[in-house]
Legacy VTK file of the C-alpha trace (Angstrom):
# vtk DataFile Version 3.0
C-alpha trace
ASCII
DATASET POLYDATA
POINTS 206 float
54.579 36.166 39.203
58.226 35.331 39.845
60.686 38.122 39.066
62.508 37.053 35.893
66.828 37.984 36.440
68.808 39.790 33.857
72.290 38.041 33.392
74.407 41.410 34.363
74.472 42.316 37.471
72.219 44.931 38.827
73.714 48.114 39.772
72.599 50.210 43.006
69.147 49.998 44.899
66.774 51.318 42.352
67.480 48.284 39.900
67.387 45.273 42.253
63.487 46.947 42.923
62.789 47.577 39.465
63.153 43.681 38.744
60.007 42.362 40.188
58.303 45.187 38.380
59.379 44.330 35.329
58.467 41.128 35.659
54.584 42.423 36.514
54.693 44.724 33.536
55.850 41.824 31.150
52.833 40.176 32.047
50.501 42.979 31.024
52.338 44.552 27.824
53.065 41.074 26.588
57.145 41.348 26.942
58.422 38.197 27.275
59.130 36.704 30.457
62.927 34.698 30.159
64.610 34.078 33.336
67.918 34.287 32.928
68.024 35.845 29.863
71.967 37.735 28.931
72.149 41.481 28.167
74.457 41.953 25.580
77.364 44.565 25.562
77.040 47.763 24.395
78.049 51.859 25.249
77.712 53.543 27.954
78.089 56.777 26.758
75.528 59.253 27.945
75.095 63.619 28.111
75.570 65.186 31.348
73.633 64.988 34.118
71.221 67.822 34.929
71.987 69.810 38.215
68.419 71.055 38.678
65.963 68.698 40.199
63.236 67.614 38.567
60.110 65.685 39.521
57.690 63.039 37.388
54.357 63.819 37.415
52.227 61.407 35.499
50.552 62.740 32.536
46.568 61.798 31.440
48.024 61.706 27.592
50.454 62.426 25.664
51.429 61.691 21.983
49.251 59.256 20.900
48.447 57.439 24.442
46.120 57.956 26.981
46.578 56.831 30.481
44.322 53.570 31.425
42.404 53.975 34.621
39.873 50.879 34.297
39.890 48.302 36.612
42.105 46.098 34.753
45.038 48.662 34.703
44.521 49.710 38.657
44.922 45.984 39.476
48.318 45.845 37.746
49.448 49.001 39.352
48.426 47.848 42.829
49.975 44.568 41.856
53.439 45.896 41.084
53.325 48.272 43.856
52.295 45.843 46.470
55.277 43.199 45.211
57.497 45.783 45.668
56.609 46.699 49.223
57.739 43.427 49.760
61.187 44.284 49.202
61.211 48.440 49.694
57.930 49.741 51.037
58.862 53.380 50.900
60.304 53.030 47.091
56.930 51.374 46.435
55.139 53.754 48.216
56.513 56.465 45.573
56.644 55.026 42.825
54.905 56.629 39.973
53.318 53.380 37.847
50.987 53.678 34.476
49.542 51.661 31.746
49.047 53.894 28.623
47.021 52.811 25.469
47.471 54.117 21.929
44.305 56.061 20.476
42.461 53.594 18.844
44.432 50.321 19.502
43.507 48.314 22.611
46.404 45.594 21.786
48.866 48.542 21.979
50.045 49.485 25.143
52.563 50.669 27.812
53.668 50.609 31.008
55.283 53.349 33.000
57.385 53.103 36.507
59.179 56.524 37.600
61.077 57.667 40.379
62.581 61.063 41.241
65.067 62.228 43.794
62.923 64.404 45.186
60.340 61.762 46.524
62.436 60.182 49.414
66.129 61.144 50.606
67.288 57.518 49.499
66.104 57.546 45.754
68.008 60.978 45.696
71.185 59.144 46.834
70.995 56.529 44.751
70.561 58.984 41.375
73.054 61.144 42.568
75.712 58.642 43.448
75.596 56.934 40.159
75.972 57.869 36.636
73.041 57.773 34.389
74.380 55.168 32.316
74.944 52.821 35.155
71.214 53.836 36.595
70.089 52.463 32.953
72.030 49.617 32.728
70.462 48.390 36.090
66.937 48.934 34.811
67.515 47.772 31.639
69.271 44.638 33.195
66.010 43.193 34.664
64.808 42.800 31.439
65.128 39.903 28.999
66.519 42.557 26.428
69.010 41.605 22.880
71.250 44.686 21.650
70.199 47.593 23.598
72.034 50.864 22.278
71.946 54.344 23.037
69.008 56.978 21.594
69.207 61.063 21.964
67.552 61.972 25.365
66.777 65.348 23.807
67.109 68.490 26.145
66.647 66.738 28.933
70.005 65.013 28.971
70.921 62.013 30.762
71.018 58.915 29.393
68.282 56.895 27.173
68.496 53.376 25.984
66.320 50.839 24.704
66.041 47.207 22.792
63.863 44.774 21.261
63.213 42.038 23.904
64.365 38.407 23.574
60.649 36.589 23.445
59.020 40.014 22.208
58.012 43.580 23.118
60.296 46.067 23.775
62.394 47.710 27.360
63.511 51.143 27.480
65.058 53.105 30.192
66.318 56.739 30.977
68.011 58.471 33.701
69.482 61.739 34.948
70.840 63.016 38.229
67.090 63.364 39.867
64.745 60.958 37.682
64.944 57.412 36.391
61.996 56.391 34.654
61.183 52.368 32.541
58.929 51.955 30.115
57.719 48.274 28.986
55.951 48.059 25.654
54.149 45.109 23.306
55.445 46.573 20.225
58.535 44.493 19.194
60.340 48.203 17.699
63.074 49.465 19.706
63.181 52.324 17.998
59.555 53.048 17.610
59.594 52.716 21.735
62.311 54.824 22.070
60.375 57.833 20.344
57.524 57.148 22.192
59.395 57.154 25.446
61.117 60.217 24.717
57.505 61.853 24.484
56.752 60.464 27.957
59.760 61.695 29.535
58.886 64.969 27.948
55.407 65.197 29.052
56.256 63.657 32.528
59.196 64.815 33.987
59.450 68.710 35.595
LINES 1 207
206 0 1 2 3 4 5 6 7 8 9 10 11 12 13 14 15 16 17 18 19 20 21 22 23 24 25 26 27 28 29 30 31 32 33 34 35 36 37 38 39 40 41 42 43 44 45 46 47 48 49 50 51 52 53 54 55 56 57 58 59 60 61 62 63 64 65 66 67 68 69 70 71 72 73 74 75 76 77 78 79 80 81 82 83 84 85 86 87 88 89 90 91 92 93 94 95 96 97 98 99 100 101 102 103 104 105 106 107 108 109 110 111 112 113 114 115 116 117 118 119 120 121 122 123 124 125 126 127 128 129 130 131 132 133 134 135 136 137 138 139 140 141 142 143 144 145 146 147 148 149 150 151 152 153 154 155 156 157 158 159 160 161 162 163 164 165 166 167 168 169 170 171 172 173 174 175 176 177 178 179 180 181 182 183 184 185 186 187 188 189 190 191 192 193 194 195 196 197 198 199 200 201 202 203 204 205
């Protein structure tokens, strides 16, 4: 599947890779799929960075999900992961990648991609060069997204923002000074994403 291309420009190494994975995810979550799609303006307001590092570490459940490991969901993971070794094999190789289900509906789900500046000296660069706000708009801008805005990112910090997407489903992204983290959705609510990616964040990151 062709990488679809937000219409902002993509800030820093992490987001040019996050594109083609977004495009994989879309296919699986049922996001739309609009090349060329424009990102509206908005903030870029965001708390301060942490100055401890953290890791991700991929939970089995949390909230209301559980983490997929059926065939199905181990094809799309080796999927994204081998389309991005195409473009960074050692960001691919460390890339933390999910599909989570809600309990008890098997049309609701949600993907996961995470990195942390801790798995590979140039991931810890690019976090630690940047702002989170620019991190996010670089994920967030390989997504066919309309109106993203800002949500609390809790204790945490960083910054978290989300948005309905343009043909459907839902984008959100967060980021501090050692994580960034995406999360792709079918559910059409920003804000119900947002919450739910808030509990992932919490659950996942260390």
């Amino acid at each position: 599947m062709a990488a679809f291309r937000g219409g902002g420009r993509s800030r820093g190494n992490l987001g040019l890779l996050l594109v083609g994975v977004l495009a994989l995810i879309a296919g699986v979550t049922a996001c739309g799929s609009s090349p060329g799609a424009r990102m509206e303006a908005y903030g870029t307001t965001s708390t301060a960075s942490p100055t401890a590092q953290r890791t991700i570490r991929v939970p089995d459940s949390f909230a209301d999900y559980t983490r997929l490991t059926s065939a199905d969901a181990q094809r799309v993971i080796q999927d994204i992961r081998k389309a991005q070794a195409q473009q960074n094999p050692v960001f691919a190789a460390k890339m933390k990648i999910a599909v989570f289900q809600r309990h008890g509906d098997a049309h609701q789900r949600i993907a996961f991609i995470g990195l942390a500046a801790g798995d590979h000296p140039t991931i810890a660069q690019e976090l630690r060069s940047n702002p989170p706000s620019a991190e996010v708009d670089s994920a967030l801008a390989a997504m066919p997204l309309s109106g993203p805005k800002d949500y609390p990112t809790g204790p945490l910090g960083g910054a978290l923002r989300c948005a309905p997407g343009s043909r459907g489903g839902a984008g959100c992204a967060w980021a501090d000074g050692s994580t960034v983290g995406v999360v792709a959705s079918s559910v059409p609510s920003a804000d119900e994403l947002a919450r739910t990616t808030l509990a992932l964040r919490n659950a996942a990151e260390r």
